[in-house]
N, C-alpha and C positions, 0 to 999 in steps of 0.2 A: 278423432284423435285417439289413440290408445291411453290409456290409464295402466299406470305402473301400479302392480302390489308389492309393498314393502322394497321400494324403490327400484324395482327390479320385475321384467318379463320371469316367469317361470323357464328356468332350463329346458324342463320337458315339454313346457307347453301343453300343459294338459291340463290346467284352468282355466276354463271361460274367460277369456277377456274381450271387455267393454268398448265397443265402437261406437263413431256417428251414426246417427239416422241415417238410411239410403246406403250402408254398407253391407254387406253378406259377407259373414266369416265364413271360411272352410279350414277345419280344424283339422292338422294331423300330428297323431303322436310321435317326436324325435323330428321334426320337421317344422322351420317355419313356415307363421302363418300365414295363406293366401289370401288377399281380399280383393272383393267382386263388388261392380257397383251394381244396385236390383239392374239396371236396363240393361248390365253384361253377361248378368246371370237368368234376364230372363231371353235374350237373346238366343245363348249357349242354347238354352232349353227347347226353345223354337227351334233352330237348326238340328238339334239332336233330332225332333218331335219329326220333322219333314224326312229327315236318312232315313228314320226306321219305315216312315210309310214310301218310300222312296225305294227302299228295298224290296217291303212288300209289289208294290207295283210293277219293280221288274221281275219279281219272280211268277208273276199271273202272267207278263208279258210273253217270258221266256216258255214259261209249261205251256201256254197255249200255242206257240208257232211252235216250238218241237212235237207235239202233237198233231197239228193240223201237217205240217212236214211228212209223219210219219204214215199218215192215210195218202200220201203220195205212191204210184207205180214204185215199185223197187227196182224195175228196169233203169232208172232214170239213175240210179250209182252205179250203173255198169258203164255208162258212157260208149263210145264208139268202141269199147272190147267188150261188148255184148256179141257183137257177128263174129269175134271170134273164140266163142267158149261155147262147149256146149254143156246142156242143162245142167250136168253134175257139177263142172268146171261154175258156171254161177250160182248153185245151189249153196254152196262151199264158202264161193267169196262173198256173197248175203250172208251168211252163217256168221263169217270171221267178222264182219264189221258188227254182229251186234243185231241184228234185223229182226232176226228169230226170236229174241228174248222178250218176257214182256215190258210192255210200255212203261209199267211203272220201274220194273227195271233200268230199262233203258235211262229212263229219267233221273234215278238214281247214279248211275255210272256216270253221267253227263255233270252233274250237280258236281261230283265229287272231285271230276276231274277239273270242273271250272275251278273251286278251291282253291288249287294245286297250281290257276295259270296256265291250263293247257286246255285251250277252244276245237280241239280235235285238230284233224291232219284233212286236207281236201280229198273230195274223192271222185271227183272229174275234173275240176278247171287244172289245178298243178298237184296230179297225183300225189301223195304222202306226205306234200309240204304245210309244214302245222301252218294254222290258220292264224297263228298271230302273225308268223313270219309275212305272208301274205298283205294283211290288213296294215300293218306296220311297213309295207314298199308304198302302198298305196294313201294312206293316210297326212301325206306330207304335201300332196299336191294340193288334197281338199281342204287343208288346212291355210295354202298359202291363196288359193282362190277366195275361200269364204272369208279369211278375212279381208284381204284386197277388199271385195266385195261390199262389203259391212264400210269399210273406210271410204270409197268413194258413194255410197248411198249414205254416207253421214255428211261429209263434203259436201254436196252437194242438195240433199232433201232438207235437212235442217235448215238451212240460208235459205230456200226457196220457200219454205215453210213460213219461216219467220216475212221476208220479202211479200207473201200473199196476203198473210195478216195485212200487215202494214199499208197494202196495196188494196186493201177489200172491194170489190167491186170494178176494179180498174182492169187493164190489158193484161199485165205480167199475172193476177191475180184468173183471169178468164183463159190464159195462156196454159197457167198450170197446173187449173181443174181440166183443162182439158188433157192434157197429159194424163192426169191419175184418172182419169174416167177409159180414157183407151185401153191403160195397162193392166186396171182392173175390169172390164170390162171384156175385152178381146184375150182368147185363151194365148197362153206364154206360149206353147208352140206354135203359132203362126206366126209372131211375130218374132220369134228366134229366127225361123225360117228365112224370115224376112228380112234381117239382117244377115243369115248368115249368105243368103243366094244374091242379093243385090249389094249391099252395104261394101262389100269384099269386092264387088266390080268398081264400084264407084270411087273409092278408099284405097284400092288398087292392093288388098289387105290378105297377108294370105288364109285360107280358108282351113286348113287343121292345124292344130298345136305342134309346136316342136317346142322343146323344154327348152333349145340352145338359140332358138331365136324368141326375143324377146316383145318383137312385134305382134308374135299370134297368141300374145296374153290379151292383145288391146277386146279385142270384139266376145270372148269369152266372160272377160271381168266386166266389160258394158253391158254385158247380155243378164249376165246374174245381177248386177246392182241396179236392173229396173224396177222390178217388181218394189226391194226396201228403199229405193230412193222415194216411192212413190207415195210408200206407207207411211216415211218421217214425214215428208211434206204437210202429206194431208193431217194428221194428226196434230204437228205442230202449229198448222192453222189454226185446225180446230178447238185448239188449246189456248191460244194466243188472242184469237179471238173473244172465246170466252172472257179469258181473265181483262180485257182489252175493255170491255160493255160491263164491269165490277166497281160497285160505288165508289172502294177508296180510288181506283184509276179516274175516275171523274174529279172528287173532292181532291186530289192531287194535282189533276189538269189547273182544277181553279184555283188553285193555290199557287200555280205559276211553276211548279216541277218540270224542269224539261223533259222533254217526250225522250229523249235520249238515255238519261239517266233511267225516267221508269220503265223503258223499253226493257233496257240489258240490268236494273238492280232489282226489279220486281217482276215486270211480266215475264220474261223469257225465265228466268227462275222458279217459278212458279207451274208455266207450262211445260216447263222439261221435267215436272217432277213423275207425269201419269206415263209419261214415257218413259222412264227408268223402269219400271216394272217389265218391259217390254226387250229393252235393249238387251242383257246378257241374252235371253231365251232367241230373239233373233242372230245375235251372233252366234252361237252355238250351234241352231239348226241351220244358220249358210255356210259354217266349216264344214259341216258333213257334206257338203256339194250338193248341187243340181245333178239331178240322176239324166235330168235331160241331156242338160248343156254339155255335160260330160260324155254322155257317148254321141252329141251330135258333132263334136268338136275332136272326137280321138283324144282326151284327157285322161290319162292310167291315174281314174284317183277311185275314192270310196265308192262314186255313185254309179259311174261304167265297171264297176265290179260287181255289184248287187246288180244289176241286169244281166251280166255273163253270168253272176253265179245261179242265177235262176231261170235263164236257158240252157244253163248243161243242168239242173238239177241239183248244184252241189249244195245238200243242205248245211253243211257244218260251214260252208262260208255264210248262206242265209244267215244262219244261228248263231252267228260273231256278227255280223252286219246289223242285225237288229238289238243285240245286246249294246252296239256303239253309238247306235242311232240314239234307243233309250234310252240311255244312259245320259247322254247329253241334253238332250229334251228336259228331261228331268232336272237335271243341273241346273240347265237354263231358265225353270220355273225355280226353284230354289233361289239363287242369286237374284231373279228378279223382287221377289218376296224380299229380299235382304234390302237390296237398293232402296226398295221404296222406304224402310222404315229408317233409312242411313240417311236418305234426301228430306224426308219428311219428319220432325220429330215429332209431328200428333199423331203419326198411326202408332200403335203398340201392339203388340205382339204377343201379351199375354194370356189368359184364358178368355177364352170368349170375346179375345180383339184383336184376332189376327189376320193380317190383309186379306186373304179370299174369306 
């Protein structure tokens, strides 16, 4: 509670005043005053603590694939008008983009113009169209598949998850370890394949994407929420099960608690907490797409771009593709960090007790 001097806050605000325990003042002068409870202030301070190594990491990221980029043939920016220029005519257009300068140059110019929102202009896949324009046509599709995606491998792996627990040792439970033993065990492209070449005969299903039929979402968005349907399952098992063989769930049982109630008010609570670390990180890296799925399906999204762009060589679409990729990854570990400490109130997050 705040204590008044001389019946009255100071106007200015600019003597110390007295709070509870567990508040943080932040004091400004001509301003009132803000107050923070320590687990929001040390919260705040974690999340700042992760941006700045956050940053750091994509800046290693970035300087090293513009680098390894840069030990690439320079033939490979001339694209199919390489056979029609000759030497001076490409000496010139090397020159003009930048090629001839040095690296640390180079890196300099790049850095300065990221600043400024401008990831360069392509320079094979769509001649002089800046790269955001680009990533920004593409980025809306990979967004509507990966989450699709994330949604029906939540639909469907968490219930199957919790259902094996429940089922430990029985059919449905030896049903669907054998599922997640094939889908981790047999590589994604054969069994893409294998949907896309039979599944599509059988299902009578059509075989590439069209945006304006909405049927050639079905085997694309099945294909991608294999692999995390596979991941919730098994973990949620293995979570469920745990907490399931825990003395209070015994001394509970004998106390006459319905299996019901402890199922959904303590175990499944309990087990979905190591998986919230988990969840934003995988949603985030299945919005950026399967690189597969999308160019085995014809899908104009993030992942069939990063293949074209590095089969014509275009490195400034590279060098925005991995800064998006990053970026999200990164995110994705951040938010999971958060989640755990928002689901769970005994982790803390302060010095020397922060979830990793």
């Amino acid at each position: 509670m705040l204590k008044k001097h001389d019946g009255s806050i100071q106007d200015k605000y600019s003597k110390v005043v007295s709070i509870d325990e567990g508040d943080t003042e932040i004091e400004k002068s001509g301003s009132p005053l803000v107050f923070l409870k320590k687990e929001d202030e040390v919260m705040l301070g974690y999340i700042g603590k992760r941006l700045l190594q956050s940053v750091l990491t994509l800046f290693i990221i970035i300087t090293i694939v513009f680098s390894l980029l840069r030990l690439m043939p320079e033939e490979g920016y001339l694209g199919a008008a390489a056979d029609k220029m000759s030497p001076a005519q490409q000496e010139i257009y090397i020159t003009n983009l930048g090629l001839r300068d040095p690296l640390l140059v180079q890196l300099g110019n790049f850095y300065t113009n990221l600043f400024q929102g401008d990831l360069g202009k392509s320079v094979t896949y769509r001649t002089d169209v800046p790269v955001v324009t680009i990533i920004a046509d593409k980025i809306m599709y990979s967004l509507l598949f990966g989450l699709g995606a994330v949604a029906l491998s939540l639909l469907v792996g968490v219930p199957l998850g919790i259902l094996m627990a429940q089922m430990k040792g029985r059919w449905l439970d030896r049903l669907g370890t054998g599922y997640i033993v094939i889908v981790v065990a047999v590589p994604a492209a054969v069994y893409y394949l294998v949907i896309q070449m039979y599944i599509t005969e059988i299902l009578h299903l059509p075989m590439l994407f069209d945006e304006y039929q909405p049927i050639t979402w079905i085997l694309p968005l099945t294909s991608m929420a294999l692999a995390p349907t596979a991941s919730y399952a098994m973990w949620m098992r293995r979570y469920m099960v745990d907490e399931l063989n825990k003395d209070y769930i015994k001394l509970a049982k004998a106390k006459g608690v319905k299996e019901r109630t402890l199922m959904f008010k303590h175990v499944l609570r309990n087990a979905f907490i190591p998986m919230a670390q988990y969840l934003p990180a995988t949603i985030l890296f299945t919005i950026t797409g399967s690189i597969y799925i999308e160019s085995l399906y014809s899908i104009p999204g993030m992942g069939g771009l990063l293949v074209d762009a590095i089969q014509r060589q275009d490195n400034t679409i590279v060098q925005g593709l991995v800064l998006v990729f990053s970026s999200l990854g990164i995110i994705g570990l951040i938010l999971g960090d958060i989640a755990m400490a928002l689901v769970d109130p005994r982790i803390k997050l302060g010095k020397g007790e922060s979830v990793r």
